[in-house]
N, C-alpha and C positions, 0 to 999 in steps of 0.2 A: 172726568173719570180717567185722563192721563195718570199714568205706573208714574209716581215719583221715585222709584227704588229700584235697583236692581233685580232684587227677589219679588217686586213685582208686576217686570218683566216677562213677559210669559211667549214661549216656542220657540225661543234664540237660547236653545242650552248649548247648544256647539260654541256660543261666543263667549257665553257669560255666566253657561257652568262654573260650580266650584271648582276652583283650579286652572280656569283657563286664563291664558296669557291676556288676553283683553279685560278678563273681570278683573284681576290682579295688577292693571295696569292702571283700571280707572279708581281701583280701592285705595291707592297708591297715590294716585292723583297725578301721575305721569302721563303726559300727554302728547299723542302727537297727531301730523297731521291725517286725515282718514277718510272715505269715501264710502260711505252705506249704499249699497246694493239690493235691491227688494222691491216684491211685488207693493199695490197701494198698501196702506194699512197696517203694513208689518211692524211699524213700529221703530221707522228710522228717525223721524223728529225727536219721538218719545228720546229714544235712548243717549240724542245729543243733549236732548236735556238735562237728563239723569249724569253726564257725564260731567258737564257743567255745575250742576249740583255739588257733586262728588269734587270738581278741583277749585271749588270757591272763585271759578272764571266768571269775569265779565262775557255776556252771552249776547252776541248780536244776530239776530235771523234775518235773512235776506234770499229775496225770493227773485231768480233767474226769470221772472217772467213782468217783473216791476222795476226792476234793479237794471243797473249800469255801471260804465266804469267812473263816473262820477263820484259815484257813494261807493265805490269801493275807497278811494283815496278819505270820504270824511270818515271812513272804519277804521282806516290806519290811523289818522290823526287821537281820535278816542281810542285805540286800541297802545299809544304812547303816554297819554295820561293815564291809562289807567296803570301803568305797568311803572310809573314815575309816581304817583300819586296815591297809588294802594296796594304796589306791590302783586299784583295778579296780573295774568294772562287775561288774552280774550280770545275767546269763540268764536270764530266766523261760520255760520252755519247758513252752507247754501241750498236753499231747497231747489230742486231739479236743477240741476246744476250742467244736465244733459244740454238744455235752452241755451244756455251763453255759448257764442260764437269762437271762435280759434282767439279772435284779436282780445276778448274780454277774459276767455280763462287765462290767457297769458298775462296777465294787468296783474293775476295771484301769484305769478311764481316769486317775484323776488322777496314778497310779504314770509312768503311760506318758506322760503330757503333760509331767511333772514330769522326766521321765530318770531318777527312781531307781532303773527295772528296762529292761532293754530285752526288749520281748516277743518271743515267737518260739510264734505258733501255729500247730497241724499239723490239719489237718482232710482228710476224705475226702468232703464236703460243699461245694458251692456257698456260697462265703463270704458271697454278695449276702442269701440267704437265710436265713442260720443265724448271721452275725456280727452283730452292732448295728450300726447308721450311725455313731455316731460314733466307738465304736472304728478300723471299715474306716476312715472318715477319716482318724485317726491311725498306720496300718499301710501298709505296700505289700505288697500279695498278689503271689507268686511263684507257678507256675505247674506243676508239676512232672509230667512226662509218665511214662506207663506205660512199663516195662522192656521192650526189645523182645527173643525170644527169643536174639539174640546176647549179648545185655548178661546174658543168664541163663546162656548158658554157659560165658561169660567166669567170671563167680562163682563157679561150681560146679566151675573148672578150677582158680579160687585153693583153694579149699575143698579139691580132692584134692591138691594137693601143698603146703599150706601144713602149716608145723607146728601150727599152732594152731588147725587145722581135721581132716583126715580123714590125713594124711601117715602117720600109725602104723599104719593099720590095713593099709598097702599095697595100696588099692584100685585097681585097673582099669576103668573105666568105659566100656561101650562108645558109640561115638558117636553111636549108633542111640537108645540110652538116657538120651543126657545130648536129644536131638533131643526126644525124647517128653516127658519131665521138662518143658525151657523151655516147650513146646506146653501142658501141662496145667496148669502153673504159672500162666497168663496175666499177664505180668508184673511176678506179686508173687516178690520175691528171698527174703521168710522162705521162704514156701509151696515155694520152689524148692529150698531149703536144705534143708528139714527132708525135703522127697520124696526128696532125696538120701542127707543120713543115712542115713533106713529105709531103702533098696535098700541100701545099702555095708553098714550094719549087719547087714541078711537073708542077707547073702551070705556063703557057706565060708569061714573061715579058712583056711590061712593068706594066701592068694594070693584074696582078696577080688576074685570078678569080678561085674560087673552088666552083665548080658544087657539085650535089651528084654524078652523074655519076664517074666525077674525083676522089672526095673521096673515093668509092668505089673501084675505078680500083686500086687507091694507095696503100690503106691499105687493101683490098684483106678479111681480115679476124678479126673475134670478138677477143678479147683479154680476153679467159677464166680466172678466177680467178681460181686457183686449183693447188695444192703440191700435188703429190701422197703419199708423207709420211705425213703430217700436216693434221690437222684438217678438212680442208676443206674433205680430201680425206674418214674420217670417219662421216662427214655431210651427203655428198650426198651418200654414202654406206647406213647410216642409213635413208635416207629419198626414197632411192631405196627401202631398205625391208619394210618399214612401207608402203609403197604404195601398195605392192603385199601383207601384210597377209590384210590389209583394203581391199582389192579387188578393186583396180583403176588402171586398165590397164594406164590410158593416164598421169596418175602423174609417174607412175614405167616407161614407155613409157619416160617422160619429164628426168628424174634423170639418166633412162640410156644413152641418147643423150650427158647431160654435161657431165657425166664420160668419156665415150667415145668417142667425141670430142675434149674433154681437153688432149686426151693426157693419159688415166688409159692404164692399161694393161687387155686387155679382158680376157684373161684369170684368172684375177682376178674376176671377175666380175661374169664369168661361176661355177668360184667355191665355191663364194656366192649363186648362182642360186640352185647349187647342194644341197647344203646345207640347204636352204631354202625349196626345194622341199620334202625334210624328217622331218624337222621342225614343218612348217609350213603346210603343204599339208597331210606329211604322207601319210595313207593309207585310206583316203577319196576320194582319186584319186590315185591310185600306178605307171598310167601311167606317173605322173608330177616329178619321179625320173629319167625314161627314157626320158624323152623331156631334161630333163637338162642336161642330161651326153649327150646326142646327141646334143645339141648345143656346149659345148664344144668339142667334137671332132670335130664337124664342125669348130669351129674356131681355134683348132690347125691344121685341115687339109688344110682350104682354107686362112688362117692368114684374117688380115683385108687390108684393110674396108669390103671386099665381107662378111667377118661371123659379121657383125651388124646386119643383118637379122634376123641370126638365134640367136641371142640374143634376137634381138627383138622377134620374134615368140616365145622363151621359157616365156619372163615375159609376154606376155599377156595370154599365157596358165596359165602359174602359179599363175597369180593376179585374173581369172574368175574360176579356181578352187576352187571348197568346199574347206575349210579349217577346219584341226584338228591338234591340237599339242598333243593329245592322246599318239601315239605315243615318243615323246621328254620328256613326263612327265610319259611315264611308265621305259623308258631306265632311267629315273634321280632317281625314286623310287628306281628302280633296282639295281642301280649304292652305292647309300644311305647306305639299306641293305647293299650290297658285302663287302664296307669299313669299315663299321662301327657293324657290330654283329660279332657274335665269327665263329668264321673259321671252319664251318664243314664239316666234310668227305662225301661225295656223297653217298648216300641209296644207301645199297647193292643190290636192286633191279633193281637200274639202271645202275650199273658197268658189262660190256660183261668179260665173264670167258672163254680166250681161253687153259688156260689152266686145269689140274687136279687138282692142288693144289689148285687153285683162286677158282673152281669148292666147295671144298670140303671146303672152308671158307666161302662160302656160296652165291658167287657173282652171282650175275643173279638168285636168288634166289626168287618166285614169282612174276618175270615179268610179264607182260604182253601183249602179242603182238599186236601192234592195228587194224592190217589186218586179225584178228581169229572174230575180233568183228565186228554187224552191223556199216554202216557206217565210219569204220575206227577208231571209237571214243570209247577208253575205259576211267575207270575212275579208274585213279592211280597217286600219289602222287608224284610229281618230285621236289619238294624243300627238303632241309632238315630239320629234325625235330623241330626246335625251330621258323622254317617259316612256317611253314604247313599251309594251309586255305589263305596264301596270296596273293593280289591280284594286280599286277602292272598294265597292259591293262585293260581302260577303253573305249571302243570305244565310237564314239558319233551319231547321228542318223544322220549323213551328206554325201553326195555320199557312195561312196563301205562301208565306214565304219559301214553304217547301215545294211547293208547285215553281216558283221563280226560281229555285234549286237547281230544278229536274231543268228549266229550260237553258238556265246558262251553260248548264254543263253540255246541251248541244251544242256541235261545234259542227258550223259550215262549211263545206268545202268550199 
């Protein structure tokens, strides 16, 4: 049920609309080298094919997870017959192309600078990240957006009455069912396809009908989009924390469900929590570092699914929490300082002299004890001399931290 056509190509009109540089490129049959960008499913194999089609190219696939720099070298050797012997180009189209290492993408540049192959790499990967520089320099990245549930059930309606798809088995599909299918599918076309077979295939002969019921009983379950090492996995990490310092329980609620439904490791998840809790929280609330380290105990105690809960109960603690990153920007001042001024020796007043000599060098030398003083609080000098007067904690006037406010701003005699 692969689009052999451009027009029948379906949710890439920004590429391959009428008029766009790319559709015009490949009606043309001008070619260069390119890198598809796109969730699974979108239809990046498809369209290398189609393109291939369109420039009468010798078409070689080759897949980053099988392949090496070996076969790359017998691509080029077939990639000069054919260009000596019939006059065409060839295709090198790499599937995930994110896979191959620094040393193997480089093996392509001088193929690709040279024109003896025109690339065509497909990745589910941020190409800025995963491609080398000077390949991406040599490529135009294309763009290719997720299938949206109409373009899924456009597909699945070619698929029932195409001969080359479901058309013998005489299927009926209800509409309810082809609705749930594109819904769970999330815009990957194999994942759509194949949910479709199993219901039409689970179904009575001879008059093959698919209920929602059926479909549901079939396919059981959504087909999360998510890597835990790609991109996706640092999407929804970032759109988890920006919900909790925003203070939206039910967004940070939403981001934590697909992580942990798809498949993340909760324990990943809790050590964000922790982390965020000192961050973002601080000590406008102190008890939001202990809610976090106690949910992750809980979920290395009770493993999952039972420790979702307590996941769940730490982000809506930590998302309705005052928030101060006071704390994160006095440890980064701190931090600033320590590396970057001159290294000096700790004030002799605050070095303990247990012995006579250290005594008689002067250590511990005008200390002063802070339980001799009212309230605990004396006023003596603990940085060293070229920091003196400096100032890293800035509370802010929000839960506890305005209470730590009220007390800095005592000043001891």
């Amino acid at each position: 049920m692969r689009p052999g056509t451009l027009d029948e190509i379906l949710g890439q009109d920004h590429l391959l609309g009428k008029d766009k540089p790319l559709r015009r490129m490949i009606e043309k049959g001008e070619l260069h080298s390119m890198i598809f960008w796109g969730p699974p499913g979108s239809g990046k194999t498809t369209l290398a094919l189609v393109i291939a089609q369109y420039a009468k190219a010798h078409f070689v696939q080759f897949s980053a997870v099988t392949s090496g720099v070996a076969d790359i070298r017998e691509v080029i050797k077939r990639a000069e017959f054919e260009r000596r012997a019939h006059s065409r180009q060839t295709i090198l189209f790499v599937d995930e192309i994110h896979r191959f290492n620094k040393a193997q993408q480089d093996a392509f540049l001088p193929h690709v600078e040279s024109g003896r192959i025109v690339l065509i790499g497909a990745t589910t990967e941020n190409p800025s990240f995963e491609v080398i520089a000077p390949l991406l320099s040599r490529t135009r990245v294309y763009v290719l957006e997720q299938l949206k549930p109409e373009h899924l059930k456009q597909l699945m309606r070619r698929a029932i009455e195409s001969a080359q798809g479901l058309a013998a088995l005489k299927a009926r599909v209800a509409e309810d069912a082809l609705d749930y299918i594109s819904m769970i599918s999330q815009g990957d076309a194999r994942a759509a396809l194949t949910a479709l077979e199993l219901a039409v295939t689970a179904a009575e002969a001879p008059r093959r009908r698919v209920s929602l019921e059926l479909a549901k009983e079939v396919i059981q379950r959504k087909f999360l989009l998510y890597d835990k090492a790609g991109e996706q996995h640092y999407n929804l990490i970032s759109a988890l924390h920006k919900s909790l310092r925003d203070s939206d329980p039910d967004g940070a609620l939403y981001w934590l469900a697909r992580m942990l439904e798809a498949g993340e490791d909760p324990l990943y998840i809790a050590r964000r929590l922790v982390r965020f809790a000192s961050e973002d929280v601080g000590l406008a609330q102190p008890n939001a570092l202990l809610i976090a380290t106690a949910a992750k105990d809980a979920v290395h105690f009770i493993g999952m699914p039972e420790g979702n809960t307590a996941l769940a109960q730490a982000v809506v603690y930590l998302a309705l929490a005052p928030k101060s990153n006071a704390l994160y920007k006095a440890y980064e001042d701190a931090k600033k300082d320590a590396l970057e001024t001159e290294t000096e020796p700790v004030p002799l007043h605050l070095r303990n002299a247990p012995t006579g000599l250290m005594k008689g060098l002067g250590y511990g030398n005008g200390y002063k004890y802070a339980h001799d003083f009212p309230d605990a609080r004396v006023n003596q000098e603990h940085l060293p001399e070229r920091l003196r007067g400096r100032k890293y904690y800035h509370p802010t006037d929000r839960g506890f931290e305005a209470e730590l406010r009220k007390r800095r701003a005592l000043k001891p005699d």
